[in-house]
PyMOL CGO cylinders between C-alpha atoms (Angstrom):
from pymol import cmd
from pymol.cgo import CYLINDER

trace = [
    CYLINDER, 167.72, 78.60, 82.89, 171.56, 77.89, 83.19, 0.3, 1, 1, 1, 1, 1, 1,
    CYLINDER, 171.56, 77.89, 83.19, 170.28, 74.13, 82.20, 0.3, 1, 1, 1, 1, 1, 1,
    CYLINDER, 170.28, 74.13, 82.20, 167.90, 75.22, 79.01, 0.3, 1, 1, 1, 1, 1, 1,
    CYLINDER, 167.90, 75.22, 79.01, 171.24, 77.37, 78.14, 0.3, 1, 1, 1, 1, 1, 1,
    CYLINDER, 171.24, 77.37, 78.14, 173.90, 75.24, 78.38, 0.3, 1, 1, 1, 1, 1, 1,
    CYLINDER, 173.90, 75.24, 78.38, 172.83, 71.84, 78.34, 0.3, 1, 1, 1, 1, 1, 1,
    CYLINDER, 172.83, 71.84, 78.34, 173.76, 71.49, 82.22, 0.3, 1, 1, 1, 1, 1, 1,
    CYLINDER, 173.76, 71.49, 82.22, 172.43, 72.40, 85.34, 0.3, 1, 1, 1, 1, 1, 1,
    CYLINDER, 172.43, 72.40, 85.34, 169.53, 71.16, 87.70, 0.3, 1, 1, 1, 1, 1, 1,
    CYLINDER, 169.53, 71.16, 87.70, 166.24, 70.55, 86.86, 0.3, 1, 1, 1, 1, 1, 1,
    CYLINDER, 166.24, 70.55, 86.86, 163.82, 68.73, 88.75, 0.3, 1, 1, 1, 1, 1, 1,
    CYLINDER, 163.82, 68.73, 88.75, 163.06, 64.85, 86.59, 0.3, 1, 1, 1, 1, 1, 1,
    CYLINDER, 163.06, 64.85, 86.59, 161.54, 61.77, 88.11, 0.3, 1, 1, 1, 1, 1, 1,
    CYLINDER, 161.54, 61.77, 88.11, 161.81, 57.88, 87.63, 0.3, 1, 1, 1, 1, 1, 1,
    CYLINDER, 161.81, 57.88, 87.63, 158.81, 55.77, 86.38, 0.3, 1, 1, 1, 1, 1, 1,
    CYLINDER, 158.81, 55.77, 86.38, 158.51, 52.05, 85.52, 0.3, 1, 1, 1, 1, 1, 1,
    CYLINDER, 158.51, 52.05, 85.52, 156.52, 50.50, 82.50, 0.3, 1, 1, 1, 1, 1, 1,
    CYLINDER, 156.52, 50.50, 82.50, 155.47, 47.28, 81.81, 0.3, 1, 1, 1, 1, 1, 1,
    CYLINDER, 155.47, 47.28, 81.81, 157.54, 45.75, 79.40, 0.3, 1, 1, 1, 1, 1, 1,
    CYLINDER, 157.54, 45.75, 79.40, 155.06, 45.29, 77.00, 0.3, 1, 1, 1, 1, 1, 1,
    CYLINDER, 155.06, 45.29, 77.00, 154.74, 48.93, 76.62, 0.3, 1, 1, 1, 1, 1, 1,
    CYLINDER, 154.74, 48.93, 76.62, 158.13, 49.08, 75.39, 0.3, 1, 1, 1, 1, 1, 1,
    CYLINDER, 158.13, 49.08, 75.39, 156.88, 50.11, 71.66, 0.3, 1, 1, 1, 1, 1, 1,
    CYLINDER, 156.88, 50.11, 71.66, 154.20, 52.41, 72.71, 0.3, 1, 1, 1, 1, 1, 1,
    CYLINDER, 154.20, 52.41, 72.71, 156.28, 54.47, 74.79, 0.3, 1, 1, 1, 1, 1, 1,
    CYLINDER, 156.28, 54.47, 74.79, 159.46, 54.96, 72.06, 0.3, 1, 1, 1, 1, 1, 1,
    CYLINDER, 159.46, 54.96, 72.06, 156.98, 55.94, 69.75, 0.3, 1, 1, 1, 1, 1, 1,
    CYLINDER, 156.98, 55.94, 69.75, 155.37, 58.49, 72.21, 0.3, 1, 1, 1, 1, 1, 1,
    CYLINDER, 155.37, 58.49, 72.21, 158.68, 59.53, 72.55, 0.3, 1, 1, 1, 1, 1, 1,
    CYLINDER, 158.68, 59.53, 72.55, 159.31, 60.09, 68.97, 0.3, 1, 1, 1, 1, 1, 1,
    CYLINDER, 159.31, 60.09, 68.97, 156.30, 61.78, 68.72, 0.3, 1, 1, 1, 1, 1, 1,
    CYLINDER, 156.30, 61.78, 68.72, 157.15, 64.62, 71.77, 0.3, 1, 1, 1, 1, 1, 1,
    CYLINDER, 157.15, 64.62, 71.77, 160.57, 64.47, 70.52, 0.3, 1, 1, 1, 1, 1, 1,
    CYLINDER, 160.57, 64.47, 70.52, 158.81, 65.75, 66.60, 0.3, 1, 1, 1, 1, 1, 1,
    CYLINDER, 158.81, 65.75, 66.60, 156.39, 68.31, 68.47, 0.3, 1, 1, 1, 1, 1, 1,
    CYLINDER, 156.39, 68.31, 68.47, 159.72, 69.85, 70.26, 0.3, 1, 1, 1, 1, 1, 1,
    CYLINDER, 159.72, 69.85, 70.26, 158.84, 68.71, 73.78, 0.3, 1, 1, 1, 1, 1, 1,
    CYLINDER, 158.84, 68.71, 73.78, 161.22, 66.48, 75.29, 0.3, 1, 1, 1, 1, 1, 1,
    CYLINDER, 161.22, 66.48, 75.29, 160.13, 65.47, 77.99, 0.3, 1, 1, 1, 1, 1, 1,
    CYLINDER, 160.13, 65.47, 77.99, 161.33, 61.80, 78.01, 0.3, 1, 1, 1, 1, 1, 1,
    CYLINDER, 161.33, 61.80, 78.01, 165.01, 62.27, 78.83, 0.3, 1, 1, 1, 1, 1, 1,
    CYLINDER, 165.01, 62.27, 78.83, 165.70, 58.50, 79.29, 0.3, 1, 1, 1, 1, 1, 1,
    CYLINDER, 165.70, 58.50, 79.29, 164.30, 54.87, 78.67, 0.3, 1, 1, 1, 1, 1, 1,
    CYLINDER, 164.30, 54.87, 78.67, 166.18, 51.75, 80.08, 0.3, 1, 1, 1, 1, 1, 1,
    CYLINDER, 166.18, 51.75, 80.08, 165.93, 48.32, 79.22, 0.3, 1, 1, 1, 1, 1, 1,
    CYLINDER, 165.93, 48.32, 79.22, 163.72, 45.75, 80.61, 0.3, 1, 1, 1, 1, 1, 1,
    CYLINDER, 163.72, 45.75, 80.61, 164.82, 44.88, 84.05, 0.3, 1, 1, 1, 1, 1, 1,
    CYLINDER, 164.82, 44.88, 84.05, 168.00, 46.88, 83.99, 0.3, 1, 1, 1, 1, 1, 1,
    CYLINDER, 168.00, 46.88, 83.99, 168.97, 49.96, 86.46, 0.3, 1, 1, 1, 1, 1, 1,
    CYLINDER, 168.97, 49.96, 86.46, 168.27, 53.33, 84.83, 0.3, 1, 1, 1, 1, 1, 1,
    CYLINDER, 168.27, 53.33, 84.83, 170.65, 56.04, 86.26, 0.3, 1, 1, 1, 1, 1, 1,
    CYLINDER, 170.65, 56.04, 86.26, 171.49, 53.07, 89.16, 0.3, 1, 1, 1, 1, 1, 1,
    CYLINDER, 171.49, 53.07, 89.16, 167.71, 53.02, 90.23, 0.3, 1, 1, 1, 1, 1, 1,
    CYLINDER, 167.71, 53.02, 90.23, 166.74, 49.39, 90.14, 0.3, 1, 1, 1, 1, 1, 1,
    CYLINDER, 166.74, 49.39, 90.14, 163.80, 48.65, 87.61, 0.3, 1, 1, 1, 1, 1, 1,
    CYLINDER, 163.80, 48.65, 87.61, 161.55, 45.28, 88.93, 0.3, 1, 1, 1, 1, 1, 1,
    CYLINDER, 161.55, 45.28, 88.93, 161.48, 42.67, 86.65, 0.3, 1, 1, 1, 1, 1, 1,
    CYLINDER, 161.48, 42.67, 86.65, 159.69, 42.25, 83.21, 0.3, 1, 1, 1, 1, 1, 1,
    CYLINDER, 159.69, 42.25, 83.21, 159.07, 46.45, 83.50, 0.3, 1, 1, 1, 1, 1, 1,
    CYLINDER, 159.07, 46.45, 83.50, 160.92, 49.47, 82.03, 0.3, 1, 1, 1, 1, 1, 1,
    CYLINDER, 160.92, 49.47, 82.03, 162.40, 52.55, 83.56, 0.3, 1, 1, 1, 1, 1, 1,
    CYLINDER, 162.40, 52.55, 83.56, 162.03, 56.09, 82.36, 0.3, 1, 1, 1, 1, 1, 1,
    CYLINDER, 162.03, 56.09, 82.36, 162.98, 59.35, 83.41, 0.3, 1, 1, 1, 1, 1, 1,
    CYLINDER, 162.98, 59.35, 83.41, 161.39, 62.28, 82.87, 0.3, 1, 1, 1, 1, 1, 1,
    CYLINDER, 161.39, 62.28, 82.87, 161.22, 66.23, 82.61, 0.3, 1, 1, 1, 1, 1, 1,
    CYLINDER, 161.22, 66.23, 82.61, 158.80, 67.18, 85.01, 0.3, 1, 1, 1, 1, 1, 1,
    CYLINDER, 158.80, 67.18, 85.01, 157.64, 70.02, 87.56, 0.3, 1, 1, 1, 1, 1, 1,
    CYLINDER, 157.64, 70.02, 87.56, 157.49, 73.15, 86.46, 0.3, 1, 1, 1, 1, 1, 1,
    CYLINDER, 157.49, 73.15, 86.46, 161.04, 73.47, 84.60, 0.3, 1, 1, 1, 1, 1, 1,
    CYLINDER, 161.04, 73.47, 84.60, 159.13, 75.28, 81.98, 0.3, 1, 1, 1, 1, 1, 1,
    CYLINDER, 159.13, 75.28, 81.98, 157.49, 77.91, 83.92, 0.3, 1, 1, 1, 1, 1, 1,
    CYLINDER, 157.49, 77.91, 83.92, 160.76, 78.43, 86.04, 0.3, 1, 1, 1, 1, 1, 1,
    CYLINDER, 160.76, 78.43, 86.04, 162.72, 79.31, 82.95, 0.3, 1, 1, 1, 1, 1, 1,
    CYLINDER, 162.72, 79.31, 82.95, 159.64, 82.58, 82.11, 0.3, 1, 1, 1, 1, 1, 1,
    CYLINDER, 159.64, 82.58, 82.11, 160.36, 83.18, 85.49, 0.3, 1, 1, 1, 1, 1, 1,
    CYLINDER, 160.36, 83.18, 85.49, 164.33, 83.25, 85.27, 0.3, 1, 1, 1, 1, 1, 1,
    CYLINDER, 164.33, 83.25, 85.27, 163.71, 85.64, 82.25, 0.3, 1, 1, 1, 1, 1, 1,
    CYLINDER, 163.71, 85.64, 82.25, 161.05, 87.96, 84.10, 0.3, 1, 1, 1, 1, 1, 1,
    CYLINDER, 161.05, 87.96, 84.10, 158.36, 87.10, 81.27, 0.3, 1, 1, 1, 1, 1, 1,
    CYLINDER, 158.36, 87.10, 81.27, 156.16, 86.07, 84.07, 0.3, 1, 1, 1, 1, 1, 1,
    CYLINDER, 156.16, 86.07, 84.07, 156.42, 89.58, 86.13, 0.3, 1, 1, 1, 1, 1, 1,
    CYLINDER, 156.42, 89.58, 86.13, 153.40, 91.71, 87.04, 0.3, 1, 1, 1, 1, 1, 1,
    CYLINDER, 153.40, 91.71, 87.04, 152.17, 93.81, 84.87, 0.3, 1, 1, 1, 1, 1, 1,
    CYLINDER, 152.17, 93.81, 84.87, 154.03, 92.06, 81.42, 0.3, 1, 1, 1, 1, 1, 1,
    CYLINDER, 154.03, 92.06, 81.42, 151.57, 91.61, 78.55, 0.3, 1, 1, 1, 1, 1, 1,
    CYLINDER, 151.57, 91.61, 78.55, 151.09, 87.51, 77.46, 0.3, 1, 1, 1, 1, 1, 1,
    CYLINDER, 151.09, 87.51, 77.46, 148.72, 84.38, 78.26, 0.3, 1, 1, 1, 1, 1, 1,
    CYLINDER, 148.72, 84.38, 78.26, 146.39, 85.34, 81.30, 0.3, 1, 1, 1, 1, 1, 1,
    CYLINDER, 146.39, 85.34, 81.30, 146.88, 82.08, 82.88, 0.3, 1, 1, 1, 1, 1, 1,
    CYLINDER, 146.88, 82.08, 82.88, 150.77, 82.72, 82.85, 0.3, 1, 1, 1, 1, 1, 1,
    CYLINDER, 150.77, 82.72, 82.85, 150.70, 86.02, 84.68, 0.3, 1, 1, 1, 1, 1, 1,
    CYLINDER, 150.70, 86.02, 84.68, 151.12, 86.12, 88.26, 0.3, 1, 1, 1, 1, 1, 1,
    CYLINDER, 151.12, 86.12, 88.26, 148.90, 88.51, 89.15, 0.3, 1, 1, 1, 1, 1, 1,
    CYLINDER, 148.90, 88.51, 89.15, 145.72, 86.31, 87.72, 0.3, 1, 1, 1, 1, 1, 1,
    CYLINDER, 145.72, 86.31, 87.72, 147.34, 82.70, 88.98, 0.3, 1, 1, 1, 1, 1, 1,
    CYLINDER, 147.34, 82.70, 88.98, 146.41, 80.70, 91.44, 0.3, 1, 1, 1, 1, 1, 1,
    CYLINDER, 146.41, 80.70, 91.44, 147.29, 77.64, 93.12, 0.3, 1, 1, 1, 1, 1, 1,
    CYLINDER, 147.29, 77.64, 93.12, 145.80, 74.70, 91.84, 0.3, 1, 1, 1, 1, 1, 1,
    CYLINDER, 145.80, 74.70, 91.84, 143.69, 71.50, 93.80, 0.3, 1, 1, 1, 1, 1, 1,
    CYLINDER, 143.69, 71.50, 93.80, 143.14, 68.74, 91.41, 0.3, 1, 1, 1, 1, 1, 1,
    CYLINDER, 143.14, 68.74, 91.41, 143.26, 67.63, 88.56, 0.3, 1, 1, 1, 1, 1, 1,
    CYLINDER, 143.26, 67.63, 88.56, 142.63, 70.95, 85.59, 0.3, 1, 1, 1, 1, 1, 1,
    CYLINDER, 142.63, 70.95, 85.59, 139.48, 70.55, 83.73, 0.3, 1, 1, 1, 1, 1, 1,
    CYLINDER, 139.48, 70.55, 83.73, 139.80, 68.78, 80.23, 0.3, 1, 1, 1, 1, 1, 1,
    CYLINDER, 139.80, 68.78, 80.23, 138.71, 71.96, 78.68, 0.3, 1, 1, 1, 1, 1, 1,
    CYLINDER, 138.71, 71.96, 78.68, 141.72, 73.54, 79.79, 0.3, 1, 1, 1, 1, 1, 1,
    CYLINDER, 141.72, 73.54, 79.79, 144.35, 71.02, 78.96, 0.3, 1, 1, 1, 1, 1, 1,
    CYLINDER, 144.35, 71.02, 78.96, 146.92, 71.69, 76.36, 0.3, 1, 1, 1, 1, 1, 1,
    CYLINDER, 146.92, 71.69, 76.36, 147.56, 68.94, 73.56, 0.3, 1, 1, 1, 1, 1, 1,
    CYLINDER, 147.56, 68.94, 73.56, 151.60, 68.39, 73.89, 0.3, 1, 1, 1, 1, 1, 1,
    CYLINDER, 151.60, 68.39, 73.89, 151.27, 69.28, 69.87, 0.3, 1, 1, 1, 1, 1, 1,
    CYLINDER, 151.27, 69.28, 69.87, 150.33, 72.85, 70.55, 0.3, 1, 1, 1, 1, 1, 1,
    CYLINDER, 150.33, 72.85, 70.55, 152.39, 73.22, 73.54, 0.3, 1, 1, 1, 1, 1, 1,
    CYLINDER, 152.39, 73.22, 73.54, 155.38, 74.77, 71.86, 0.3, 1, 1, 1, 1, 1, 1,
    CYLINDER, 155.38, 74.77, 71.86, 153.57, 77.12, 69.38, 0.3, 1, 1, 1, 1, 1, 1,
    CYLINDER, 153.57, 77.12, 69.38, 151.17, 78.29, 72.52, 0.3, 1, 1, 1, 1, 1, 1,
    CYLINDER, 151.17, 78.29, 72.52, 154.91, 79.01, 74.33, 0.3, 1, 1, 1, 1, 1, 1,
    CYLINDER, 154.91, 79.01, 74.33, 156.33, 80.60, 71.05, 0.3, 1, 1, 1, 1, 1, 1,
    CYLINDER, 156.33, 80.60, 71.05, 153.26, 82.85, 71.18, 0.3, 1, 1, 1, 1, 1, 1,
    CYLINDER, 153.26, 82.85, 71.18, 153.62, 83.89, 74.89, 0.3, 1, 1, 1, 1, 1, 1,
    CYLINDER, 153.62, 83.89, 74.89, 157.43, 84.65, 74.75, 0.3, 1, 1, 1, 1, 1, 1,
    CYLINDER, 157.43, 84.65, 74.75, 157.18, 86.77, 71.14, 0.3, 1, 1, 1, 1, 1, 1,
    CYLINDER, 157.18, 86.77, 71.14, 154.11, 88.90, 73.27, 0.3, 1, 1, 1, 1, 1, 1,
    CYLINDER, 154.11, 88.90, 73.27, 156.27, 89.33, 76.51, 0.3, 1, 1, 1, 1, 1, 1,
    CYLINDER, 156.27, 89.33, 76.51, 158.68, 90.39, 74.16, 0.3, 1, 1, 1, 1, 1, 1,
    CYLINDER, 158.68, 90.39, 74.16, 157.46, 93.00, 72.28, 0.3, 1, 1, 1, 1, 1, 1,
    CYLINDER, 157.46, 93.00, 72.28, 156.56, 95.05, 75.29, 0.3, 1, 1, 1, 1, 1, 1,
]
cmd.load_cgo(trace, "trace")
């Protein structure tokens, strides 16, 4: 995507407010997604200040984060997630489906392995 290439461009992100007393939890989940290569954090404000001019209440924290489906749309921008392309079952478009609910735990993805399980996916739609 024009935003994953250049470092600008729209991508969809939304606002959420902490506690304050989750202040050192959430830096150092941030470190840790930062480590792992997934960045979804893109911003943490102060207690009780505005974050991006959205008012935080008092005695919590704003964030802002990468979310929706910014990853997927950037396969899609590329055509790896096109018919017929070799990868991950679950990514191809032919075998998806929308989702209702929550996924079950089985099927979750540790943030850890997110980026070597996308690695994987891109060198395999590549190579065909």
């Amino acid at each position: 995507s024009k935003a994953a290439r250049t470092g600008s461009g729209a991508i969809t992100a939304s606002f959420r407010e902490v506690p304050m007393s989750a202040l050192p939890q959430l830096r150092q989940l941030h470190d840790e997604c930062q480590e792992a290569g997934f960045p979804g954090i893109m911003m943490i404000g102060r207690p009780g200040q505005p974050v991006l001019n959205v008012p935080v209440h008092e005695g919590r924290v704003g964030l802002v984060l990468a979310t929706g489906l910014n990853p997927l749309a950037s396969l899609w921008e590329k055509d790896h997630l096109a018919p017929g392309k070799r990868g991950d079952a679950l990514l191809r478009l032919e075998t998806s489906r929308p989702m209702v609910g929550p996924a079950p735990f089985e099927q979750l993805i540790p943030y850890r392995a997110f980026r070597e399980r996308a690695t994987a996916l891109l060198a395999a739609t590549a190579s065909t």
